[in-house]
C-alpha positions in Angstrom: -11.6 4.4 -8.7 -12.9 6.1 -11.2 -11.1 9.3 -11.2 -7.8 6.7 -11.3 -9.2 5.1 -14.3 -10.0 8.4 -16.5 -6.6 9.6 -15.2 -4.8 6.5 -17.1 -7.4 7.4 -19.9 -6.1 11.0 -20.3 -2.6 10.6 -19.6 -2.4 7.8 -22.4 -0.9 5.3 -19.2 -1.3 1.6 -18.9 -2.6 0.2 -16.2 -5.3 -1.7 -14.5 -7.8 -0.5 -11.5 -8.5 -3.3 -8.7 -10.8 -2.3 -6.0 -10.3 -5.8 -2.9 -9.5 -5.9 0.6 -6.0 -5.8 0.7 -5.7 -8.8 2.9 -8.1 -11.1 0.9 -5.4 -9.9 -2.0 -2.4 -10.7 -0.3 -3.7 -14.6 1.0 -4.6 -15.2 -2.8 -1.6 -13.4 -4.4 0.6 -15.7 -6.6 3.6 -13.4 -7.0 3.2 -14.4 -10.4 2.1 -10.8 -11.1 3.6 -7.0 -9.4 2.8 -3.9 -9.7 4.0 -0.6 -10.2 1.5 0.6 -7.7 -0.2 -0.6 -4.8 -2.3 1.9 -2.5 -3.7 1.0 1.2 -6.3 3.2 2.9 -7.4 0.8 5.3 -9.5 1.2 8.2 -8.1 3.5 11.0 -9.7 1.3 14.0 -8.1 -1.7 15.1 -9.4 -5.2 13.7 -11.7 -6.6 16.1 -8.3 -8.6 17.6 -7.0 -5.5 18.5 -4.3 -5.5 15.9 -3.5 -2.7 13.7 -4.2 -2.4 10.0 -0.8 -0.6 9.5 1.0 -2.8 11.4 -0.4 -5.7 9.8 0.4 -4.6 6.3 4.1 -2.9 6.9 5.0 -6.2 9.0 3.5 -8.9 5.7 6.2 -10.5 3.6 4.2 -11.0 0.6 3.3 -7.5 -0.2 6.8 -6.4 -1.0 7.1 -8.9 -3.3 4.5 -7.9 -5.3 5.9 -4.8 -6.3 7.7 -4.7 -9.5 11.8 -3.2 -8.6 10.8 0.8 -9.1 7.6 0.0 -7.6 5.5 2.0 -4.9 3.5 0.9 -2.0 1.3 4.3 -0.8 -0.2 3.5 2.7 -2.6 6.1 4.3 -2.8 6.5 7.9 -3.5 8.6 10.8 -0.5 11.0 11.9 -0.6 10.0 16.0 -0.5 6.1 14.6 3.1 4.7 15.3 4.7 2.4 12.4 6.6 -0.9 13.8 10.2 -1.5 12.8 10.1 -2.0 9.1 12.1 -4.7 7.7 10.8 -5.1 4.5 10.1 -0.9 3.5 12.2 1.8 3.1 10.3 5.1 3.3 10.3 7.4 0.2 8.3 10.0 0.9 6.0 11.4 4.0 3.4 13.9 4.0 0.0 14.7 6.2 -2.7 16.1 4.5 -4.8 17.3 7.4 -6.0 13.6 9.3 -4.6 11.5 7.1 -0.5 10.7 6.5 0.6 9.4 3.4 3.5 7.1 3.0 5.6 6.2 -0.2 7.2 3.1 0.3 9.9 1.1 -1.6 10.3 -2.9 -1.1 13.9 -2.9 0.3 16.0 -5.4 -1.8 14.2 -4.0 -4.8 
């Protein structure tokens, strides 16, 4: 979090740092504010109902909506891990870095 915050420092960007469990976000979200950014590294395990994290954020209505139109949503997750159908994303960009897979994904609609 810091490196993100001294990166909007030196590049002379706006922007705001918020560190919260992505799913305690989304339950108290208002929609009243988006982003032009919002990044997921959640936990690689299943919750303890089996589910999976990746699933359970690609598959959530409200997150889409709170990305501003040109907005990104950058998900981490393991490479083996298969995504669900995705209604609400369109994917941008993919790359593995090693253990991890990144994906850049737009809000379709926006």
């Amino acid at each position: 979090m810091r490196v993100i915050a001294r990166n909007l420092v030196k590049t002379k960007l706006k922007g705001r740092v918020r560190q919260q469990d992505v799913f305690d976000f989304l339950r108290h979200a208002g929609g009243a504010e988006t982003f032009q950014i919002i990044f997921a590294d959640p936990p690689y395990e299943k919750t303890k109902h089996g589910d999976s994290y990746t699933e359970k954020l690609v598959t959530n209505e409200v997150l889409p909506r709170l990305l501003d139109s040109s907005g990104i949503f950058v998900l981490e997750k393991r490479p083996a891990e298969t995504l669900p159908e995705m209604k609400f994303w369109r994917m941008v960009r993919q790359k593995t870095y090693g253990a991890t897979e990144v994906l850049f994904l737009s809000a379709i609609g926006n």
